[in-house]
LOMAR-810893 format. One line per 4 residues: their letters; for each residue x, y, z of N, C-alpha, C. Coordinates in steps of 0.02 Angstrom, whole numbers, m for minus. Example, Ala and Ser with C-alpha at 12.3 -4.5 7.8 and 13.67 -1.06 7.14 Angstrom:
2
AS) 660 m284 390 615 m225 390 660 m165 390; 642 m112 354 684 m53 357 645 2 394 .
END
This chain:
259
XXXX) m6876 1509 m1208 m6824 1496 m1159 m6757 1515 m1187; m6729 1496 m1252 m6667 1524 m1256 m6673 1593 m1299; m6736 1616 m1287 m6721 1677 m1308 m6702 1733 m1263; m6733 1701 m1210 m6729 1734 m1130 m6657 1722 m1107 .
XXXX) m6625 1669 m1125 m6559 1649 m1116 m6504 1691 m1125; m6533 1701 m1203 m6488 1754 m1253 m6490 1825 m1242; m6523 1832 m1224 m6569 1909 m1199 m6504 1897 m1135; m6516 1881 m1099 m6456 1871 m1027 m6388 1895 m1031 .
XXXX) m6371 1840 m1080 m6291 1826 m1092 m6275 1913 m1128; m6321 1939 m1168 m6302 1991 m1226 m6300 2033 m1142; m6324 2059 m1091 m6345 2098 m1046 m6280 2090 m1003; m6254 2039 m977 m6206 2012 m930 m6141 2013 m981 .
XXXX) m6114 2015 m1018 m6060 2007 m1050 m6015 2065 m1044; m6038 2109 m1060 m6011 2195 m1061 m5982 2207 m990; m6028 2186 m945 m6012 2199 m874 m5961 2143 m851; m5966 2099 m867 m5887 2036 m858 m5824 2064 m872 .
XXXX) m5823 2087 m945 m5767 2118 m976 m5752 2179 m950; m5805 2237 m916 m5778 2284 m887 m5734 2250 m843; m5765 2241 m783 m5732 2209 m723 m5695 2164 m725; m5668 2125 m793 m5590 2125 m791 m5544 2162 m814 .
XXXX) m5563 2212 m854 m5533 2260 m890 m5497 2285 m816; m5561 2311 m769 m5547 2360 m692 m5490 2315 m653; m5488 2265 m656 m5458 2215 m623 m5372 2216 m639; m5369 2226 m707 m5312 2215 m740 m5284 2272 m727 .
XXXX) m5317 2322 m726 m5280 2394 m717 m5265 2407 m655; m5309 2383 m596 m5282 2376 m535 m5205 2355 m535; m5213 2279 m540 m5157 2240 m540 m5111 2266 m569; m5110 2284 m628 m5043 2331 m647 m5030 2392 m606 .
XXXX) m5081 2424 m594 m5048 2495 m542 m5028 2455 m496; m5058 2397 m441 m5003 2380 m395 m4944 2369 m417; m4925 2312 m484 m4868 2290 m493 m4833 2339 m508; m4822 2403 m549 m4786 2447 m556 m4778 2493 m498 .
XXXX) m4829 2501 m425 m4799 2543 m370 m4756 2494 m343; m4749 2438 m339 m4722 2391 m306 m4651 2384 m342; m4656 2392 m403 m4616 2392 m460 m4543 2466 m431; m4591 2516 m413 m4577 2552 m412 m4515 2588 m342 .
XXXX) m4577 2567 m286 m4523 2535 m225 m4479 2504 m223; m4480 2460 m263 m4398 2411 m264 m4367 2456 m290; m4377 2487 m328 m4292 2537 m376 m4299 2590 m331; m4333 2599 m314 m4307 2684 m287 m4285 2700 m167 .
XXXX) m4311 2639 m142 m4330 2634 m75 m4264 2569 m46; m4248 2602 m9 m4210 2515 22 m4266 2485 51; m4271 2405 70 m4305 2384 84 m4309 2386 182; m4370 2372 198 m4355 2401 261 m4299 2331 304 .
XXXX) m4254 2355 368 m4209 2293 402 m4232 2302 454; m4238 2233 473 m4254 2202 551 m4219 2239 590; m4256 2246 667 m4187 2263 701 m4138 2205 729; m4148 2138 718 m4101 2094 718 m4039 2100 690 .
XXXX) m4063 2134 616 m4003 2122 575 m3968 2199 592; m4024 2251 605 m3984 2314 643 m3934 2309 691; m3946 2248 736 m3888 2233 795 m3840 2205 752; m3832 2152 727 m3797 2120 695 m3733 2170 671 .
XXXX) m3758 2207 630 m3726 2269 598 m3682 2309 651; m3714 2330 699 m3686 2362 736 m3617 2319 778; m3647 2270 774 m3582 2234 795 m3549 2225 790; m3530 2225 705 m3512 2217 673 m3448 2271 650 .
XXXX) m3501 2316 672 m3448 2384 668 m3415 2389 719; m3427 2395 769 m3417 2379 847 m3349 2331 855; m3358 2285 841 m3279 2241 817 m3233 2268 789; m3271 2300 731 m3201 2316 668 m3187 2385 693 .
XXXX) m3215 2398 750 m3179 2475 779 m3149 2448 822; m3135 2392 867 m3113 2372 917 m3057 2341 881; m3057 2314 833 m2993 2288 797 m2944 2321 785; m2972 2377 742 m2955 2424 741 m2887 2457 775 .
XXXX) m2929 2478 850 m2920 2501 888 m2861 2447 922; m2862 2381 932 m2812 2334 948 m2761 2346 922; m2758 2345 827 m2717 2333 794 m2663 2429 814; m2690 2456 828 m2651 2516 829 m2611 2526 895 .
XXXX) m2650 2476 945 m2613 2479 1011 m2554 2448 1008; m2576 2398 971 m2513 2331 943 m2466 2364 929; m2465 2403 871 m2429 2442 844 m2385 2498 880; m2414 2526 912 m2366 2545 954 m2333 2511 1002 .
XXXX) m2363 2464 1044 m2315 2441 1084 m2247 2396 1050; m2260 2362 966 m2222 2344 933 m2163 2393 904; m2195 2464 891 m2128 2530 898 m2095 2539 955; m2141 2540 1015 m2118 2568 1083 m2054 2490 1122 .
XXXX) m2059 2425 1080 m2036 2385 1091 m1980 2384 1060; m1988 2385 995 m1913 2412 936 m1864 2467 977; m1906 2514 999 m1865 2557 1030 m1819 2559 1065; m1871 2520 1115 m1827 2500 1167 m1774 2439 1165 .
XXXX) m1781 2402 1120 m1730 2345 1101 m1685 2393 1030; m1671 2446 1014 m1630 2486 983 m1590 2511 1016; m1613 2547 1085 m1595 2581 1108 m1549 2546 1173; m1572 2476 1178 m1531 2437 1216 m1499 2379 1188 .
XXXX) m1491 2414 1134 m1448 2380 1085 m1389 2420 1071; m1407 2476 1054 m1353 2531 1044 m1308 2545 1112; m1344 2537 1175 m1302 2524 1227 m1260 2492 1239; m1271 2428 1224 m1239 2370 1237 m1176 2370 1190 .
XXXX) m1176 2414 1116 m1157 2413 1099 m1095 2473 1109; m1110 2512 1150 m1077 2561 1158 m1033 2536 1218; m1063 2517 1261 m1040 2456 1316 m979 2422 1305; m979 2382 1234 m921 2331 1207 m872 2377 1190 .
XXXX) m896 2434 1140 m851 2476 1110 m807 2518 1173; m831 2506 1226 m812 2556 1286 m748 2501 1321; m790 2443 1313 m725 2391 1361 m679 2370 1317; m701 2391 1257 m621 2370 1177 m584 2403 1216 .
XXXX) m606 2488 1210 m558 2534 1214 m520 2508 1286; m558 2505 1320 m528 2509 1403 m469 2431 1409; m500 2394 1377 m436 2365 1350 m399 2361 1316; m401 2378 1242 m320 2423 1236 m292 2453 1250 .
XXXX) m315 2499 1309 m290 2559 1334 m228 2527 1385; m278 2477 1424 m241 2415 1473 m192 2383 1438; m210 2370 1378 m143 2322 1343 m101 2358 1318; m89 2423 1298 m58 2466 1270 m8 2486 1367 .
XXXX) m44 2508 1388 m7 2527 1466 30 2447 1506; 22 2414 1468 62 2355 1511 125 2351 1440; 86 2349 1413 160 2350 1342 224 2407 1374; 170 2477 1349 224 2537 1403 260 2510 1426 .
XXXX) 230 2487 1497 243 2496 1558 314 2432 1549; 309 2351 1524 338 2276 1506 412 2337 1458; 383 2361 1435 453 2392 1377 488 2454 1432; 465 2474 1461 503 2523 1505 546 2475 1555 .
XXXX) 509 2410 1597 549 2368 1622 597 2332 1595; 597 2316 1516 633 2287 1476 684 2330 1462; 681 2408 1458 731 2439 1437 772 2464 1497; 734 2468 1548 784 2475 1617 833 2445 1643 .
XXXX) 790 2369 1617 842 2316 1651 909 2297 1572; 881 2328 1521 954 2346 1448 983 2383 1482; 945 2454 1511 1006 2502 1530 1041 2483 1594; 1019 2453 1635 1061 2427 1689 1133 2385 1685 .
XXXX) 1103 2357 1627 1127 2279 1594 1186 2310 1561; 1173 2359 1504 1220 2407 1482 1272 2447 1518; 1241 2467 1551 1291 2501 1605 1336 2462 1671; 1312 2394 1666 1347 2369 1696 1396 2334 1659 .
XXXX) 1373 2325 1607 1430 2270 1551 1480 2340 1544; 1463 2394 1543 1505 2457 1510 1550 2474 1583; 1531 2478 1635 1580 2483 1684 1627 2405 1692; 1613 2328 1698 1652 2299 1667 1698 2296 1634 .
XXXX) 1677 2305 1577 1724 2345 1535 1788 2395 1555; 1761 2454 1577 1813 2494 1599 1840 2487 1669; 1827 2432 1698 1860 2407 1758 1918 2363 1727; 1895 2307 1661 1936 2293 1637 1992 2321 1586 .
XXXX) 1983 2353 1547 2018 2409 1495 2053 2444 1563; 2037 2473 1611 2099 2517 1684 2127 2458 1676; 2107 2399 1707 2152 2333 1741 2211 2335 1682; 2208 2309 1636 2236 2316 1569 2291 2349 1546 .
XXXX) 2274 2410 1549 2296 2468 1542 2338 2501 1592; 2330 2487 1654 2388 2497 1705 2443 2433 1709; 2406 2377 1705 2460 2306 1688 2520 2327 1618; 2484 2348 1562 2542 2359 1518 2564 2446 1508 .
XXXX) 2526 2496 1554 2575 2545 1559 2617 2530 1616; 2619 2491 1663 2696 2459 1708 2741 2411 1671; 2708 2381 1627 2746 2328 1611 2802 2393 1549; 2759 2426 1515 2803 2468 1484 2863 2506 1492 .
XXXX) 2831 2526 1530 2863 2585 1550 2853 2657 1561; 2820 2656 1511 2764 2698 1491 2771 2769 1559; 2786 2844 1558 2776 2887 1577 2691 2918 1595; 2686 2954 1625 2622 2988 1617 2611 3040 1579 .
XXXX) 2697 3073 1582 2697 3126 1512 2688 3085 1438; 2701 3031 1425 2697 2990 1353 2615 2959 1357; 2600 2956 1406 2521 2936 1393 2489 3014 1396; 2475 3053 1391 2461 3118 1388 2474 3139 1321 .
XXXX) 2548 3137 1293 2572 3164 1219 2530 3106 1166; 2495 3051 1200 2470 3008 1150 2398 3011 1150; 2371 3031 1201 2301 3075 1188 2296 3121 1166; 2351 3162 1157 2342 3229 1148 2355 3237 1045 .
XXXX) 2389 3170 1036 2423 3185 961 2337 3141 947; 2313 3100 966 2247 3061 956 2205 3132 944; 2214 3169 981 2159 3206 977 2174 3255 929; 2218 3300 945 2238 3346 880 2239 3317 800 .
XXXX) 2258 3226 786 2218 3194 748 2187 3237 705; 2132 3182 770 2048 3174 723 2005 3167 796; 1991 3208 846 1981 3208 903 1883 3179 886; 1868 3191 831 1798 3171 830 1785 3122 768 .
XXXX) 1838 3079 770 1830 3015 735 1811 2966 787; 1767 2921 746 1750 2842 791 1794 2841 849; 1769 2810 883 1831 2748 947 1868 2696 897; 1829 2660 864 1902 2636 812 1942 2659 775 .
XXXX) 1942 2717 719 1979 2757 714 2015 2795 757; 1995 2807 820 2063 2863 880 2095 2805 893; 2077 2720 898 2115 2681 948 2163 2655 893; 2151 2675 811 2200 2664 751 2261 2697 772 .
XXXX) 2232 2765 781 2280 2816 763 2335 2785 828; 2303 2764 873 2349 2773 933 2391 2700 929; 2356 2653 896 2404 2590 876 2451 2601 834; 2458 2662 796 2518 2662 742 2575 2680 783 .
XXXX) 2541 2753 817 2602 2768 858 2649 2715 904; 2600 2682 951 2641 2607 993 2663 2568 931; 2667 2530 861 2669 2491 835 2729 2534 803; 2732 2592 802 2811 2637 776 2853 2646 821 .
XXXX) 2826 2639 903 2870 2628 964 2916 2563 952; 2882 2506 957 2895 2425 944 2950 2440 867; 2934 2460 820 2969 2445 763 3051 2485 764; 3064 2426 736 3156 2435 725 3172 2500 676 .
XXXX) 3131 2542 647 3137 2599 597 3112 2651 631; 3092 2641 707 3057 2707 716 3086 2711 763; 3080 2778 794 3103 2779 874 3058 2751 921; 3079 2739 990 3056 2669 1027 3031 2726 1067 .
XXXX) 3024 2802 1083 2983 2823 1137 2907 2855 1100; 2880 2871 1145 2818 2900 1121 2842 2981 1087; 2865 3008 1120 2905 3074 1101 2946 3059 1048; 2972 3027 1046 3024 3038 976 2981 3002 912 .
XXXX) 2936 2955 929 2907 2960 861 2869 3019 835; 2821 3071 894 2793 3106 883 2841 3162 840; 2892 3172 878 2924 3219 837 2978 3233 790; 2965 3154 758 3001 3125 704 2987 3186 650 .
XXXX) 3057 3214 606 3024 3264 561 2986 3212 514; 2946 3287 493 2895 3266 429 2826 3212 442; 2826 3180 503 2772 3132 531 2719 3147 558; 2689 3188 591 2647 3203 624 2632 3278 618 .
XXXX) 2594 3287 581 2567 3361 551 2542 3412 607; 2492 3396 672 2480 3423 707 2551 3453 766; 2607 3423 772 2661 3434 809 2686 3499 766; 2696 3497 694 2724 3561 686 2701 3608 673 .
XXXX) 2623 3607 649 2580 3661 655 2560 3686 738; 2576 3647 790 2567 3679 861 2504 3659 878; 2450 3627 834 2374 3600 883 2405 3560 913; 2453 3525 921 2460 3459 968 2470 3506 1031 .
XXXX) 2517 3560 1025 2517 3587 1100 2472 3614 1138; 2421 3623 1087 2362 3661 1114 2306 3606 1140; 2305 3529 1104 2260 3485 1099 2230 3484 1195; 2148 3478 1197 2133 3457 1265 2103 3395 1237 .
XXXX) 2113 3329 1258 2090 3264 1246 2022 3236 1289; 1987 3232 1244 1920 3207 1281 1912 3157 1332; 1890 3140 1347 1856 3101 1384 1851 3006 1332; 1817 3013 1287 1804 2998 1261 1892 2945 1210 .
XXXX) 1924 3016 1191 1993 2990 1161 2047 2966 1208; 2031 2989 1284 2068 2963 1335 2060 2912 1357; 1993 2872 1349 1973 2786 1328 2001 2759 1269; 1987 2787 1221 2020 2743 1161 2079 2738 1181 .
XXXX) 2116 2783 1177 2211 2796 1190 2222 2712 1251; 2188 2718 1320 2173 2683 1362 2160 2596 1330; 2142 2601 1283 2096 2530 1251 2143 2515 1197; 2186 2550 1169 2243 2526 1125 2296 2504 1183 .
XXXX) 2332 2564 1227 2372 2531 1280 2362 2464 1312; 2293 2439 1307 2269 2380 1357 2265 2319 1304; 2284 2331 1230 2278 2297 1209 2243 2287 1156; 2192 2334 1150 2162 2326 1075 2183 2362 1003 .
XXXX) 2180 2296 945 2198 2343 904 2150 2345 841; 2141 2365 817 2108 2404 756 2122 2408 672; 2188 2410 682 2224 2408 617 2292 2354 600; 2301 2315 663 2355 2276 644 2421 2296 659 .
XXXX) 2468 2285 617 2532 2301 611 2553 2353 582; 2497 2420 571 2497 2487 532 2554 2526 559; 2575 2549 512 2626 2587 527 2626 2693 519; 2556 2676 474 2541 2751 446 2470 2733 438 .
XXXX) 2450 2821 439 2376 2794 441 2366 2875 395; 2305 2880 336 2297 2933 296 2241 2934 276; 2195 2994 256 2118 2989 253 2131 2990 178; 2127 2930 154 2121 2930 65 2147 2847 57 .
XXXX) 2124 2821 3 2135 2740 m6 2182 2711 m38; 2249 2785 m30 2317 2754 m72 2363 2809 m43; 2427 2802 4 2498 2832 33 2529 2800 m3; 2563 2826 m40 2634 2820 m66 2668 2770 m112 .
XXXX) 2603 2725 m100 2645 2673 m140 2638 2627 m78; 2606 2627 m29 2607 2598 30 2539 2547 44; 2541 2477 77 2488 2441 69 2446 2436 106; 2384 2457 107 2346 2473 130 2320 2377 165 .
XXXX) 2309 2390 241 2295 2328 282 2240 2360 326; 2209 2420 319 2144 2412 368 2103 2492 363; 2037 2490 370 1999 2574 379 1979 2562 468; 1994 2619 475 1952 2646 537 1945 2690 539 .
XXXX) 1848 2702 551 1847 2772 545 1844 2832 486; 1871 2875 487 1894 2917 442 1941 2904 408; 1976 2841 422 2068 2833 396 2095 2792 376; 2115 2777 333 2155 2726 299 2220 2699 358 .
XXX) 2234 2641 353 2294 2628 379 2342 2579 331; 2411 2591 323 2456 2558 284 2536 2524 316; 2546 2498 284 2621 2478 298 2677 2461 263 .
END
């Protein structure tokens, strides 16, 4: 019996060990094709997760696609708030101008009324004036005595003068002459002082006969007769700041005056 046993086991053993030997080599060729699929194959995807994906993409193109619309209407919005900005701004800059232009034309316009109603104002104080200076002036050429030939020889020596000196200087010149009328050393007419020798430079050089008296020196002459004076109690009058030894009491004008 256990030789029959032994006899068995020696018969069956060889063939065990093949057929795991076959077994093992199987199993490894699967595990290395299997092995092999994983590194080299993606694995296969559902089509669940195929939708998924696609949706996925599907969004992020739609986002996409949002974010760029955005985008422009956020330029096309800038734009238009630039561009009606720059208006508005052109707008203000337009009504500055249009009102300075307004405030500048009322200024004009306030200073042209301001200077109209000076020159009115002026010209009325200035005829005044020479309503009063005539009044004046005819009161003390009557009270004088005064000729029309001696008011004439006294514009005329005014002018042959210094015919284009100041109004205070011609109304000097013409106070010396009346103030040499009045004085006890001179002669008392207008003519005889003029043609006192040695006194009056234009009488013997002949401009006095030639002199035409302005307008202008025929007021002054007029405005000393009426009363105004200029130099005082002058008795001589000389363009330089020392006659003779003589004391100088007033300038008008071009001229020294002394006494």
């Amino acid at each position: 019996m256990n030789s029959a046993n032994s006899n068995n086991k020696n018969i069956f053993l060889p063939a065990v060990c093949f057929l795991a030997a076959l077994a093992m080599m199987i199993l490894f060729t699967a595990v290395s094709a299997y092995a092999e699929e994983i590194g080299t194959a993606p694995a296969p995807v559902s089509q669940d997760t195929a939708n998924v994906n696609a949706q996925i993409i599907a969004q992020q193109e739609a986002a996409r696609a949002a974010k760029a619309k955005a985008d422009q209407q956020i330029a096309a919005q800038q734009k238009a708030a630039d561009q009606a900005r720059a208006k508005a701004e052109a707008e203000i800059e337009a009504q500055k101008r249009l009102a300075e232009e307004q405030k500048a034309k009322a200024e004009a316009e306030k200073k042209a009324v301001e200077e109209e109603i000076a020159r009115k104002k002026a010209e009325e104080e200035a005829r005044k004036k020479a309503e009063e200076t005539q009044r004046r002036f005819e009161e003390s050429l009557s009270a004088s005595g005064m000729s029309d030939s001696d008011f004439n020889a006294l514009c005329k020596i005014v002018e042959a003068e210094d015919g284009h000196d100041s109004i205070e200087g011609r109304i000097g010149i013409a106070n010396v002459v009346l103030n040499r009328v009045r004085s006890p050393f001179h002669p008392n007419t207008i003519m005889g002082v003029l043609t006192a020798p040695g006194q009056f430079g234009p009488v013997s050089s002949g401009k006095f006969a030639v002199a035409v008296p302005s307008a202008s020196t025929i007021s002054a002459v007029k405005e000393a007769i009426a009363g105004k004076n200029t130099v005082g109690g002058a008795l001589y009058f000389h363009r330089g700041g020392s006659f003779g030894g003589k004391t100088l009491v007033a300038t008008a004008g071009a001229h020294c005056f002394f006494v």
